[in-house]
C-alpha positions as CSV (number, residue, x, y, z in Angstrom):
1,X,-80.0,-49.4,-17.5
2,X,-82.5,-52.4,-16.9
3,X,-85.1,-52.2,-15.0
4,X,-86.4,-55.0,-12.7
5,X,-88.9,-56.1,-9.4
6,X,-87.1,-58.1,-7.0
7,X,-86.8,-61.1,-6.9
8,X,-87.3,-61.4,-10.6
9,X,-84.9,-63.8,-12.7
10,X,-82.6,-62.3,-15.0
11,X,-81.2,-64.0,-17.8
12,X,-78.1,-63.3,-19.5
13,X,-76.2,-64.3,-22.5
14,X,-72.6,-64.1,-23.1
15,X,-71.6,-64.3,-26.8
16,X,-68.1,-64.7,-28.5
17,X,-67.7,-63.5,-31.7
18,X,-64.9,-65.1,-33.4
19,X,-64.1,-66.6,-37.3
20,X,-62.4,-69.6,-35.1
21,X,-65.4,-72.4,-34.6
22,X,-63.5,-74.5,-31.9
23,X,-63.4,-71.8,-29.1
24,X,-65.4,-72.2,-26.1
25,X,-67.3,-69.7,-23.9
26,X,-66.6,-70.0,-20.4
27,X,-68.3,-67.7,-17.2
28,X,-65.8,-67.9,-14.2
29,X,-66.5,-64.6,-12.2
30,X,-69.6,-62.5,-11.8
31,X,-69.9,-60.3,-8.9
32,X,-72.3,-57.4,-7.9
33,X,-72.0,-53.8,-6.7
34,X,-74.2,-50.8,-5.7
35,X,-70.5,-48.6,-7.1
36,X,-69.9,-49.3,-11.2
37,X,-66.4,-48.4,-10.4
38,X,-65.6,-50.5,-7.3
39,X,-66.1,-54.0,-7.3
40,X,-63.5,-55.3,-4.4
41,X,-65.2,-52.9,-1.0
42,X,-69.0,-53.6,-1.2
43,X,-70.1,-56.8,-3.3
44,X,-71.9,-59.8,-3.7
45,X,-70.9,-62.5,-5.4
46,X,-72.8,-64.9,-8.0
47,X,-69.9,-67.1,-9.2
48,X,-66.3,-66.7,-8.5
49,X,-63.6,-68.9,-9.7
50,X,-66.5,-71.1,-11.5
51,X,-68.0,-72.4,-8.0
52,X,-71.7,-71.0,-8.1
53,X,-72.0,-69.0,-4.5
54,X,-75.7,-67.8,-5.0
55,X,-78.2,-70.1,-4.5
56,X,-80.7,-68.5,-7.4
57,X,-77.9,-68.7,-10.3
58,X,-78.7,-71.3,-13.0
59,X,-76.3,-71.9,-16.5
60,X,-78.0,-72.6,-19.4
61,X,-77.6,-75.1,-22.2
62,X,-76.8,-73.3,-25.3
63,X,-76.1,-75.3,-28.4
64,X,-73.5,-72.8,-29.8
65,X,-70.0,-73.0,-27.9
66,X,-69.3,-69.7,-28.3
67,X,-72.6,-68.4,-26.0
68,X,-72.8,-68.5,-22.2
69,X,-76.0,-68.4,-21.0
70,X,-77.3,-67.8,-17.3
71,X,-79.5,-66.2,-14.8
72,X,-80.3,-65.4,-11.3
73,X,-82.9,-63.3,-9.3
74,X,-82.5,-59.7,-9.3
75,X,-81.7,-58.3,-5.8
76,X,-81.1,-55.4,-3.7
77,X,-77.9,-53.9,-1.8
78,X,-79.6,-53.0,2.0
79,X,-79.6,-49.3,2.5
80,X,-79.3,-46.4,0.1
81,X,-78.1,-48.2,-3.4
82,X,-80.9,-47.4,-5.9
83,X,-78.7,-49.6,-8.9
84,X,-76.9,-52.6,-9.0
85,X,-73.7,-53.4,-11.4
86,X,-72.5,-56.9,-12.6
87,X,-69.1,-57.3,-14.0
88,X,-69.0,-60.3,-15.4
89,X,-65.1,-62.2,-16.2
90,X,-65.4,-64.9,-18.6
91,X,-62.6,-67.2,-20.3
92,X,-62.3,-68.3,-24.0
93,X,-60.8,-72.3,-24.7
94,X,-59.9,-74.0,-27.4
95,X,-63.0,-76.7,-27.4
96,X,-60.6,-79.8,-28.0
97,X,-58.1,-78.6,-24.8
98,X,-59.8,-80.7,-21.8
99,X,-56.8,-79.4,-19.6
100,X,-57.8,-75.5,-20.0
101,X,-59.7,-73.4,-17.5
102,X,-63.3,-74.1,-19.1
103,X,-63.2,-77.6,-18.4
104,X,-61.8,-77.6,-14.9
105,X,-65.2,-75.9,-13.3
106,X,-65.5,-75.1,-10.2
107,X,-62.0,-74.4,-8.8
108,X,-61.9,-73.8,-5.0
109,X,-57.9,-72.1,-4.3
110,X,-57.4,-72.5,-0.4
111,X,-55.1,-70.2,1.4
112,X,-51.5,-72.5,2.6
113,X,-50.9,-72.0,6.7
114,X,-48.0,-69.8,6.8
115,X,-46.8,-70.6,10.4
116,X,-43.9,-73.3,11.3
């Protein structure tokens, strides 16, 4: 466990270890939960399919491709939750494919009207 007041920012790093220099690091999913074994009934999202949804998250500049850095504040789930989990879902590139899933950011995936 770590520890933290509310409200304070959190930083993370994401690293890929790899004998392949030309990969690229890439976070598209981190969401929060009071239950480290359920992430889908009560949760709050930080970043989901790239497209940043909490107003506190920041990515960080790293100058090695292979690391992911970010943060955001710490926070509490209302009620009886003492903890909070992150489960973080991150994608790995090649760093010359400018057509993969690292480079397309924020990727917004609308629901098609199923009527007539």
């Amino acid at each position: 466990p770590y520890y933290v007041d509310l409200n304070q920012v959190l930083f993370l790093q994401a690293s890929l270890y790899s004998s392949d220099p030309n990969l690229v690091l890439f976070v598209d999913t981190c969401v929060a939960s009071p239950d480290p074994n359920n992430f889908t009934t009560l949760n709050y999202e930080l970043i989901r399919s790239g497209c940043v949804k909490d107003s506190t998250y920041s990515s960080y500049y790293s100058p090695d491709r292979s690391v992911s850095r970010f943060a955001f504040n710490a926070f509490s789930f209302v009620g009886r939750y003492p903890s909070v989990f992150l489960q973080c879902e991150l994608v790995v590139c090649r760093h010359d494919d400018y057509s993969s899933r690292c480079y397309q950011g924020c990727v917004n995936r609308f629901k098609r009207n199923a009527g007539s």
